[in-house]
C-alpha positions, 0 to 999 in steps of 0.5 A: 601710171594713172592719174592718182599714182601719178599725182601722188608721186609728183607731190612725195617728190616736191615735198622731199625735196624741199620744192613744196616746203612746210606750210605750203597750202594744197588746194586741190582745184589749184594742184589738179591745174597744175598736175594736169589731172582731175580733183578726183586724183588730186585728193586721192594723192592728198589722202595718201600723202596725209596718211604717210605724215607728210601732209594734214587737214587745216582749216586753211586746207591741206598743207605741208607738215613741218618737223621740230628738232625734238622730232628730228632726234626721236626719228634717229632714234628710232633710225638707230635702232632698226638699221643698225640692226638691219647692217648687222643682219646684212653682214651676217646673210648678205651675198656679195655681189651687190655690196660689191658694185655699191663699193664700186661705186662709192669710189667715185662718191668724191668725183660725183660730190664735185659735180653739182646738182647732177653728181649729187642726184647720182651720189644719193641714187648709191645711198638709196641702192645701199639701203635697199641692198641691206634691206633685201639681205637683212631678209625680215620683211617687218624691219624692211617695212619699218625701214621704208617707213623711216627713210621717206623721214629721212629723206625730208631732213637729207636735203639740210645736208645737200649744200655741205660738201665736207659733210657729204664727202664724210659721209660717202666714206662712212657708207663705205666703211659700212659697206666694208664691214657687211663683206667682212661678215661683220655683224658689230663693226657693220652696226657700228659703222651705221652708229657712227654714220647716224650720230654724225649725221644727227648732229649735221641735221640738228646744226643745219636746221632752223631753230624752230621746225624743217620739214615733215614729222617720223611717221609711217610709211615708205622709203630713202636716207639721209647723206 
């Protein structure tokens, strides 16, 4: 991987993850130390980042984006209306033997959710193959990209759900519920088991998040879901 790639997929990371929160100031002389790479990669990251919404030009330097409750509303908004749409179109085109694996694999969501940071980090891996498993059967390339460009969002607002254990075992079961409807040939129960999922999830973000902003505005670009 060079060095841009490279410096560029550390800072996605720690910002969704929570490492680099809103507000953080990232200076490229400081960064490139710290990545071990020239400032040259450093500001191709930086350019990438900020054209994904995750990071914008101040005059105090580039820093971390932060994201209201009104933006966390509009981004399931809009999360609704495309993966709903995406399960629907799963259940109608899907082959079964990926769903059946996640299914698999979703049974033991419950063991994974009481092993700490470890089991979570696998439990999230489900979700990610999920929602690329309904992407590549859903097969419309122009829902897939505005998908991947919703869930990099989402995945900024997964961590205010992260320490809440009966709110992640709820949602491990909504996912198999969906997963169930997409085998079945389904199409509206798969829809609306993602409504469920998505307005229950809403709800738990908005309760969880600070009164004022969390985390990184919707926008445009790549990839991954909240719990």
């Amino acid at each position: 991987m060079r060095a841009g790639e490279r410096a560029y997929e550390t800072l996605r990371s720690e910002i969704l993850d929570g490492v680099l929160g809103p507000g953080t100031v990232l200076q490229e002389v400081e960064q490139s130390v710290r990545l071990g790479v020239s400032r040259t990669p450093v500001r191709e990251a930086l350019r990438r980042l900020a054209a994904h919404g995750l990071v914008e030009p101040t005059a105090r330097g580039t820093i971390v984006t932060a994201i209201s409750r009104a933006d966390i509303v509009a981004l399931y908004e809009l999360r609704e209306a495309l993966e709903a749409r995406a399960a629907g179109l799963a259940a109608r085109r899907r082959a079964d033997g990926p769903f059946l694996a996640i299914r698999d694999r979703l049974h033991d969501a419950p063991r994974l959710l009481a092993e700490g940071e470890a089991g979570l980090t696998r439990y999230f891996e489900i979700v990610d193959d999920l929602d690329r498993a309904i992407d590549d059967a859903a097969a419309n390339p122009f829902l897939g990209s505005a998908l991947r460009s919703v869930q990099l969002h989402s995945a900024r607002i997964r961590r205010l759900s992260r320490h809440n254990p009966e709110r992640l075992r709820a949602a491990a079961a909504e996912h198999e519920l969906i997963v169930e409807a997409i085998l079945a040939g389904d199409a509206e129960l798969a829809s609306h088991a993602t409504h469920v999922h998505l307005h229950r999830s809403l709800t738990n973000a908005l309760a969880s998040a600070p009164a004022d902003e969390v985390a990184g505005p919707p926008g445009t670009d790549d990839a991954s879901r909240v719990a």
